[in-house]
C-alpha positions as CSV (number, residue, x, y, z in Angstrom):
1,X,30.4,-3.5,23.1
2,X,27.8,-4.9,21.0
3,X,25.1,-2.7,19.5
4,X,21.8,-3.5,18.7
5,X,18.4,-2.0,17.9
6,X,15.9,-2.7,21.2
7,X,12.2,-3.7,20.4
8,X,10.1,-1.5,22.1
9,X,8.4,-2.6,26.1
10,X,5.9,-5.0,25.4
11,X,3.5,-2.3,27.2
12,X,4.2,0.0,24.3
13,X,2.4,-2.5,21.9
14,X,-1.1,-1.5,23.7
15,X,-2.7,1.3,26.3
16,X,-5.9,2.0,28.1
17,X,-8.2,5.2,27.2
18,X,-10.6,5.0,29.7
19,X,-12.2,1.6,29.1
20,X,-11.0,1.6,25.6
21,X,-7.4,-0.4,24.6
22,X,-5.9,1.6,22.1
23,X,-3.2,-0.4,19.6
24,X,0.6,1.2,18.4
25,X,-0.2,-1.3,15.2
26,X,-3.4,0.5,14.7
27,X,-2.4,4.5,15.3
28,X,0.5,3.3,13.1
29,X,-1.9,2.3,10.5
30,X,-4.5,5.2,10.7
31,X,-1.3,7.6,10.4
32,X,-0.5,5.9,6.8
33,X,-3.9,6.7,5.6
34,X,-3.8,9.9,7.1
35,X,-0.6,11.3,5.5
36,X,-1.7,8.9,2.1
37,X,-5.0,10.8,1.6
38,X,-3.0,14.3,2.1
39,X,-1.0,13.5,-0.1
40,X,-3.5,12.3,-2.7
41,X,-5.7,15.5,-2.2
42,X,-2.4,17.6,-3.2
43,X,-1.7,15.0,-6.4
44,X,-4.9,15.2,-7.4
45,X,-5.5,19.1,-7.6
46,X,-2.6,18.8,-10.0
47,X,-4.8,16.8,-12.0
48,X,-7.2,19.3,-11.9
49,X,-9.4,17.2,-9.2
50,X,-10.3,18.8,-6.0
51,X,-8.6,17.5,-3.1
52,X,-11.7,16.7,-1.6
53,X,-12.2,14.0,-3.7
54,X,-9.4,12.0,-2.0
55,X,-11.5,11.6,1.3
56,X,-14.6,10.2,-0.5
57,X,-11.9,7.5,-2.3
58,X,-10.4,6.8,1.2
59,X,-14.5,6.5,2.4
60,X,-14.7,3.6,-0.1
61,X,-11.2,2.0,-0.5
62,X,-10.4,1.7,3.1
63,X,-13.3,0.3,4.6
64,X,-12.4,-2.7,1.6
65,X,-9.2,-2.5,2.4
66,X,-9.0,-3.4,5.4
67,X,-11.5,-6.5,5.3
68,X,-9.7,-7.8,2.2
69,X,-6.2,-7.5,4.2
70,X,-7.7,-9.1,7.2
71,X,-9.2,-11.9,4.9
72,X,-6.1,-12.4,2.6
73,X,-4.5,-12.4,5.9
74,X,-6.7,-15.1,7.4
75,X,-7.2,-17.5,4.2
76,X,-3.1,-17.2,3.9
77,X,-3.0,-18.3,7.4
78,X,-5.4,-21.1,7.5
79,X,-3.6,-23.0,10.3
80,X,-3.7,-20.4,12.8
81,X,-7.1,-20.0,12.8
82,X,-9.1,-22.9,12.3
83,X,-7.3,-25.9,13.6
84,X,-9.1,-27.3,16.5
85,X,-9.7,-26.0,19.9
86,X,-9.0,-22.5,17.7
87,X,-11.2,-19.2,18.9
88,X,-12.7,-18.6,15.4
89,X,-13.7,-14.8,16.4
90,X,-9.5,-14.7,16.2
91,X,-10.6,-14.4,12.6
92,X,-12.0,-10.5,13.4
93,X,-9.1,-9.7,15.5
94,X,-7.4,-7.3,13.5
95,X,-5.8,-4.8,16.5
96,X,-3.7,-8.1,16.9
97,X,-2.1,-7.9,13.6
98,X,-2.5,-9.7,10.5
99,X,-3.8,-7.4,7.8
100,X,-2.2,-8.4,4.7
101,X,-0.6,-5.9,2.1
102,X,-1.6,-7.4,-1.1
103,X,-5.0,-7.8,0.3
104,X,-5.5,-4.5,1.1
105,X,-4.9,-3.2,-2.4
106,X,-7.2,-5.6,-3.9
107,X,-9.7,-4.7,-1.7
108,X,-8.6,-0.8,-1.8
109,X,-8.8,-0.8,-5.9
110,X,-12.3,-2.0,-5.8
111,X,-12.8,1.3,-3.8
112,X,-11.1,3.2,-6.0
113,X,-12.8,2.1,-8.9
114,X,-16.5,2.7,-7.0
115,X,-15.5,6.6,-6.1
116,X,-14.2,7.2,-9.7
117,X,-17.5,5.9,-11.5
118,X,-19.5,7.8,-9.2
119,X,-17.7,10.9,-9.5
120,X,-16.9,10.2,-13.5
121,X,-13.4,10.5,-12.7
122,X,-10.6,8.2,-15.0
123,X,-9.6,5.7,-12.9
124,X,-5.3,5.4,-13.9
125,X,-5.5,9.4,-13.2
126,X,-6.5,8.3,-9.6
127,X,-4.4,5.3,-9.5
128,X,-1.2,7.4,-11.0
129,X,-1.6,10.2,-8.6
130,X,-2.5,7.4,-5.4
131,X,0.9,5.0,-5.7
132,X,3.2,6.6,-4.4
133,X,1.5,7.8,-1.6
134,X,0.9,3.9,-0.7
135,X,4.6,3.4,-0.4
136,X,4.5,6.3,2.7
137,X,1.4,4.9,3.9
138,X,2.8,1.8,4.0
139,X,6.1,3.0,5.8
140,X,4.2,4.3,8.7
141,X,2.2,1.0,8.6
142,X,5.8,-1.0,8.6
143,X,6.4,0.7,12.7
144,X,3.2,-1.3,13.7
145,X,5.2,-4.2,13.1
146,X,8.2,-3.5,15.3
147,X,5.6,-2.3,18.3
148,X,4.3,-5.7,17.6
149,X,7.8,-7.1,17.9
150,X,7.1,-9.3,14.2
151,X,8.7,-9.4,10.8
152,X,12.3,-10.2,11.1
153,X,14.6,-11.9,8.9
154,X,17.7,-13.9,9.3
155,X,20.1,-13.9,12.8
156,X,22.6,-11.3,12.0
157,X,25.7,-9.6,14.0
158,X,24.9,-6.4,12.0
159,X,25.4,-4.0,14.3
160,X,21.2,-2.7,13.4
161,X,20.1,-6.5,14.1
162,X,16.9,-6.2,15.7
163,X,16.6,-7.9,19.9
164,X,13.5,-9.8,19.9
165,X,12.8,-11.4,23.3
166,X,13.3,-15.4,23.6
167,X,9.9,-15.3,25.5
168,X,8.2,-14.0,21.7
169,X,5.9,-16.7,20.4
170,X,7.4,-15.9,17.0
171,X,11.4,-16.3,18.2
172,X,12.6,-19.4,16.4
173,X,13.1,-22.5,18.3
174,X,16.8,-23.7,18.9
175,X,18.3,-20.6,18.9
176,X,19.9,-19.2,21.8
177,X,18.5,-16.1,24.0
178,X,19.8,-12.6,22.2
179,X,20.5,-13.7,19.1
180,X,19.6,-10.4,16.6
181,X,17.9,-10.6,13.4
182,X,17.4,-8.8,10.3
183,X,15.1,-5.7,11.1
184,X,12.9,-6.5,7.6
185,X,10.1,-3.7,9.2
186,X,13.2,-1.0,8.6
187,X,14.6,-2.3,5.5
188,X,11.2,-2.3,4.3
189,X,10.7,1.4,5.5
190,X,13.7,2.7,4.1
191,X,12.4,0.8,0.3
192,X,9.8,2.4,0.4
193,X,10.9,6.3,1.3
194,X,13.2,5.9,-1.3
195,X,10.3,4.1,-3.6
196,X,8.8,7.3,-2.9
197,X,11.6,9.5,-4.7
198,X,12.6,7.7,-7.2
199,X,8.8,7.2,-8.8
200,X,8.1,10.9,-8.1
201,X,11.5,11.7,-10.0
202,X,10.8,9.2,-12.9
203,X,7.0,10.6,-12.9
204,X,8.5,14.3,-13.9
205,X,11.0,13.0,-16.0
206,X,8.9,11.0,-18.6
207,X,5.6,12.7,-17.9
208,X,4.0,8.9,-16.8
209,X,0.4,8.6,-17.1
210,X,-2.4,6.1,-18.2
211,X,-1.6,3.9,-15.3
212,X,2.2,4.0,-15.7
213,X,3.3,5.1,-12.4
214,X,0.8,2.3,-10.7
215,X,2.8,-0.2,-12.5
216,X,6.1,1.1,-11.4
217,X,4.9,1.2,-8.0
218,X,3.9,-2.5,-8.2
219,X,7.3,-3.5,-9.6
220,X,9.3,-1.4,-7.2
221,X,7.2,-2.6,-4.1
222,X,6.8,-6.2,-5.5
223,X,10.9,-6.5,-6.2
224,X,11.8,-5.3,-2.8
225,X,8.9,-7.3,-1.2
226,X,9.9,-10.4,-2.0
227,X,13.5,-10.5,-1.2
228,X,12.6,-9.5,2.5
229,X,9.6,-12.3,2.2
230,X,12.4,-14.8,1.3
231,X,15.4,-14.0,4.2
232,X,11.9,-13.5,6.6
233,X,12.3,-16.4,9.7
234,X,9.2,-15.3,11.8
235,X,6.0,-17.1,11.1
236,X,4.7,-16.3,7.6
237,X,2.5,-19.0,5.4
238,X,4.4,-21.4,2.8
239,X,3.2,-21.5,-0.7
240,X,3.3,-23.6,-3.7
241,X,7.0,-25.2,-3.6
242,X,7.2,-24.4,-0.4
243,X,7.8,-20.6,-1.4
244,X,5.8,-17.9,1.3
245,X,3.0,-16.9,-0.4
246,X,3.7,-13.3,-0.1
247,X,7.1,-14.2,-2.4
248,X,4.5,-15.2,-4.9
249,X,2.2,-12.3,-4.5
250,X,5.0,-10.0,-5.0
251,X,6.7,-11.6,-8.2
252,X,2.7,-11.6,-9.4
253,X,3.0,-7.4,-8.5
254,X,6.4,-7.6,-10.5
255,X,4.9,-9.5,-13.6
256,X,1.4,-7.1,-13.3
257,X,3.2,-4.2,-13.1
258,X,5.4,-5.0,-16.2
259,X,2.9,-6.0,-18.0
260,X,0.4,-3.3,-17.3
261,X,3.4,-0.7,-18.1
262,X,4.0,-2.5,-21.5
263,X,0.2,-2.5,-22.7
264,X,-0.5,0.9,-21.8
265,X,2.5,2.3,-23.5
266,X,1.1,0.7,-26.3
267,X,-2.6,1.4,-26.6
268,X,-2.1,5.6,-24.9
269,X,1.3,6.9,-26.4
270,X,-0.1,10.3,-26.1
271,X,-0.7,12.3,-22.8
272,X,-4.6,11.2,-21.1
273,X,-7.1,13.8,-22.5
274,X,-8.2,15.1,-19.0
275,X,-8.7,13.0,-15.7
276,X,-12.7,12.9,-16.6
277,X,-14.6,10.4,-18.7
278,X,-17.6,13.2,-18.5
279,X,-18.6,16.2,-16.6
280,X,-17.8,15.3,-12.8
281,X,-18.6,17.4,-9.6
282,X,-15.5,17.0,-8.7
283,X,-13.7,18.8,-11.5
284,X,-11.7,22.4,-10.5
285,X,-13.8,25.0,-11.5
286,X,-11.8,27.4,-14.0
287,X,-9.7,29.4,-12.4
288,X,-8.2,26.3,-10.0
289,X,-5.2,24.7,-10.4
290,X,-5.5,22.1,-13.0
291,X,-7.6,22.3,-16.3
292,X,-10.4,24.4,-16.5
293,X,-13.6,22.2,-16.5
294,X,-14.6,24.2,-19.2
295,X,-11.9,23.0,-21.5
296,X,-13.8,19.7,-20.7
297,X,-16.3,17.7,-22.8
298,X,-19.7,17.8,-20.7
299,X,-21.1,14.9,-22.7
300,X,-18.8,12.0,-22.7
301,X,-17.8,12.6,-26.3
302,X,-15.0,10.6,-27.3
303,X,-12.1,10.5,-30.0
304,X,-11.6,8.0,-32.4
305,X,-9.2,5.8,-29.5
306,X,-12.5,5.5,-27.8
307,X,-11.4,7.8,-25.3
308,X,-13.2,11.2,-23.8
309,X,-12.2,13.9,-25.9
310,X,-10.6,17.0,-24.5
311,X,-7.3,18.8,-23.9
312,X,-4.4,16.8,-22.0
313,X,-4.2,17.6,-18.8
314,X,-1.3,18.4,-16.7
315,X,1.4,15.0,-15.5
């Protein structure tokens, strides 16, 4: 007997609340950023932040994030959206899929990057203690897809090949009715769990900061990434050399997050003075977990590496 994994009922993919329709893809999605911002808060008060601070960084980085996805998505996709006869509001319809990774962390890093000016907050301490929370966030995202019954690789006889139904406006032409395929949406969830570990582990081990453990979260995500892009059969948009432009976006998270690693072990071999570039209101008041903000310089003062001065803070 053959065994398989089933997609969902179609029905699952959507429901009514009253006279609102309320999308798996979408709940998927919202639980990401749920369980990314709790686990933010908790990285953050080690950082000597409090955990607050994470929801007024999900205020700005979201909202960003999830027009810059839809966009990246759109502008990747050109074909699908404006060729004639096309219903140009398709552009807005998110709860339908189509919200691109790589342009949600553009758009979510300009967020970032607002709520840590405002608050006076160093931005790599934010980004450090934010990446690997992406890589859950973005495994609870991944079961949107198989609701949505999308992002599946080769035919396979693997005994986890996915059934997609031959009535699917994404199952391949010419191949026959209940042939499986490569469940990319798990592989992809399973790379990113164990993402999680292994930069959590490598964090402790060599007390990564200045940025560090964004870039191995860019290499880890980008590597993995863009072997699934490359086995991937269901529609996705062709690049230069007729390579997906999501391979390309990853190898260019790869080659970021190799270089940013290199350059920032160069210029900060030492531990980051404290995650403030000046007194914040969002600093721990002594007594908290995390430095003291007394321990802190009020004024912006800075060492001779141009950096705040202060005591080093916690990894």
């Amino acid at each position: 007997m053959r065994t398989s994994i089933p997609s969902p009922p179609a029905q699952w993919a959507q429901f009514q609340v009253g006279p609102l329709t309320i999308h798996a893809y979408a709940l998927c999605i919202i639980a990401g950023i749920i369980a990314a911002t709790l686990i933010l808060g908790r990285r953050l008060k080690r950082r000597g932040i409090e955990p607050g601070f994470a929801i007024d960084i999900a205020l700005w980085s979201v909202p960003l994030g999830i027009v810059c996805a839809r966009f990246y998505h759109v502008f990747t996709h050109v074909g699908d959206y404006f060729a004639p006869g096309d219903n140009l509001w398709n552009v807005f319809a998110i709860w339908d899929g189509g919200n691109a990774l790589y342009g949600s962390l553009i758009g979510g890093t300009v967020g970032i990057a607002i709520a840590c000016r405002r608050a006076r907050v160093r931005f790599w301490s934010v980004a450090d203690a934010l990446a690997p929370a992406l890589l859950v966030a973005q495994s609870l995202g991944r079961l949107g897809n198989y609701f949505n019954h999308e992002l599946f690789g080769l035919p396979t006889t693997l005994p986890w090949g996915l059934e997609i139904e031959a009535t699917n406006s994404k199952f391949p032409p010419g191949l026959p009715a209940g042939t499986l395929f490569q469940p990319l949406f798990l592989y992809e969830i399973v790379w990113n769990l164990l993402g999680f570990a292994v930069i959590l582990w490598a964090e402790r081990r060599f007390a990564l900061q200045w940025g560090k453990v964004l870039a191995l979260y860019l290499i880890w995500y980008g590597a993995g990434r863009s072997y699934l892009e490359s086995i991937r059969i269901d529609p996705s948009s062709i690049g230069f050399l007729g390579i997906p432009a999501n391979v390309w976006a990853s190898l260019a998270a790869v080659a970021l997050g190799i270089v940013l690693f290199l350059v920032q072990t160069r210029r900060h071999p030492g531990a980051e003075p404290s995650a403030f570039t000046a007194a914040s209101r969002v600093a721990l008041p002594a007594g908290g977990s995390g430095e003291p903000l007394s321990r802190r310089e009020p004024h912006g003062e800075t060492t001779d590496a141009g950096e705040p001065a202060g005591r080093a803070s916690r990894p």
